[in-house]
N, C-alpha and C positions, 0 to 999 in steps of 0.2 A: 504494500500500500504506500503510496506517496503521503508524503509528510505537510502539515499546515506549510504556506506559503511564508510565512515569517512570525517571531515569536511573537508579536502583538494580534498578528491573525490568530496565534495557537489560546492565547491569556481570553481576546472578546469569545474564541468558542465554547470556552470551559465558564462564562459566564451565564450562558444560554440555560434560560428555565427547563428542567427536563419535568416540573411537576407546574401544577399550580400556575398554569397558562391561561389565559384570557380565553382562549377558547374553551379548556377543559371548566372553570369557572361557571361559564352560561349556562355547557350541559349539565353540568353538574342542578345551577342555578332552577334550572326549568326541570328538571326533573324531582325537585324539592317542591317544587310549586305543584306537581302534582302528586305530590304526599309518596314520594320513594325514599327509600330511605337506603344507605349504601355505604360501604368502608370505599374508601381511595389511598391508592399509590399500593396496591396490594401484592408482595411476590405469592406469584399464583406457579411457579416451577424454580427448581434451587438451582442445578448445573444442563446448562447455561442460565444465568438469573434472569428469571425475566418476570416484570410487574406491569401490572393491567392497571389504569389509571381511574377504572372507577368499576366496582364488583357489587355483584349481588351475588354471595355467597351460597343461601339456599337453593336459588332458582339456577345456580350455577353461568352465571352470564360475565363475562371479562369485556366490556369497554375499554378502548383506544380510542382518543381522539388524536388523529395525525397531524401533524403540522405541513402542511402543501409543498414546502420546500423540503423539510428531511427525509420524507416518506414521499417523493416524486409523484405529487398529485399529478393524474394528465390535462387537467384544468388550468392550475395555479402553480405549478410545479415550474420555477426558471433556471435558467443553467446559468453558472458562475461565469463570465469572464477570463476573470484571476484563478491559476492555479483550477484546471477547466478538469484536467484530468482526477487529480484527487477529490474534485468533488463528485463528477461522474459515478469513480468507485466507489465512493462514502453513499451515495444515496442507494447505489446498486446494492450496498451490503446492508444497509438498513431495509432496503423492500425486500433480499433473503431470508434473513433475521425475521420480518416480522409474519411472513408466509409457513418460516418454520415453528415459528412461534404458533400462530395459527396450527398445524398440523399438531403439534403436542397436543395442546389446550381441547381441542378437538378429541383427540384422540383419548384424550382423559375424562371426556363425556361432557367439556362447558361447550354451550355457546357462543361466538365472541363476535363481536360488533366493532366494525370499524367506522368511525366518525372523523370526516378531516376538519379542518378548523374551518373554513369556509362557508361549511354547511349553518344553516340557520339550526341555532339550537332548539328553540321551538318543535322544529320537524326531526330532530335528533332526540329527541325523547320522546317524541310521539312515537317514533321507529323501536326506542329500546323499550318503553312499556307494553306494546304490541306485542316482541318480541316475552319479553316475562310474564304476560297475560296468557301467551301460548306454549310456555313452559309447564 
């Protein structure tokens, strides 16, 4: 894998929210609003770690809400400029990651929901309570 473009590019990535994002917030927000109730930032598998950003435990349901840029929305999703190639890989290994991630979770009997941040939250928990209504 190719390396951040320079050490101040390496210092603002490692600042980047990996919880508690304005998009996760709304779903989170609107799903409150219609009386769900849920743990967040949950490890839901130990090796490789991997946590689901908002669970309903019983009904077994794992939410992601994607970020359009990390997880290469085909909508929202833009290519870097700068340092073209290591971003390319960086996104390619995070849509691996989270397809395999998917395949686990799956195969351990949750169902999991992927949400990108662009989505209106409103229609993003209409989709995941629908989805727990038919759990």
């Amino acid at each position: 894998m190719i390396a951040p473009s320079s050490p101040e590019a390496s210092k603002r990535l490692s600042r980047v929210r990996q919880r508690d994002t304005e998009a996760e917030l709304a779903v989170r927000r609107a799903l409150h609003r219609r009386g769900r109730r849920y743990r967040v930032n949950v490890k839901l598998i130990d090796r490789p770690r991997r946590v689901a950003d908002i669970v309903f435990r019983p009904k077994k349901v794992a939410v992601f809400v994607d970020g359009c840029f990390w997880h290469g929305c085909p909508e929202h999703g833009s290519k870097s400029k700068s340092n073209a190639d290591y971003w390319k890989d960086k996104i390619a290994g995070n849509q691996k990651r989270d397809r395999d991630t998917d395949r686990r979770l799956e195969e351990a009997g949750w169902k999991v929901v992927r949400v990108w941040e662009h989505e209106d939250p409103d229609k993003a928990a209409r989709r995941i309570c629908s989805i727990l209504e038919a759990q």
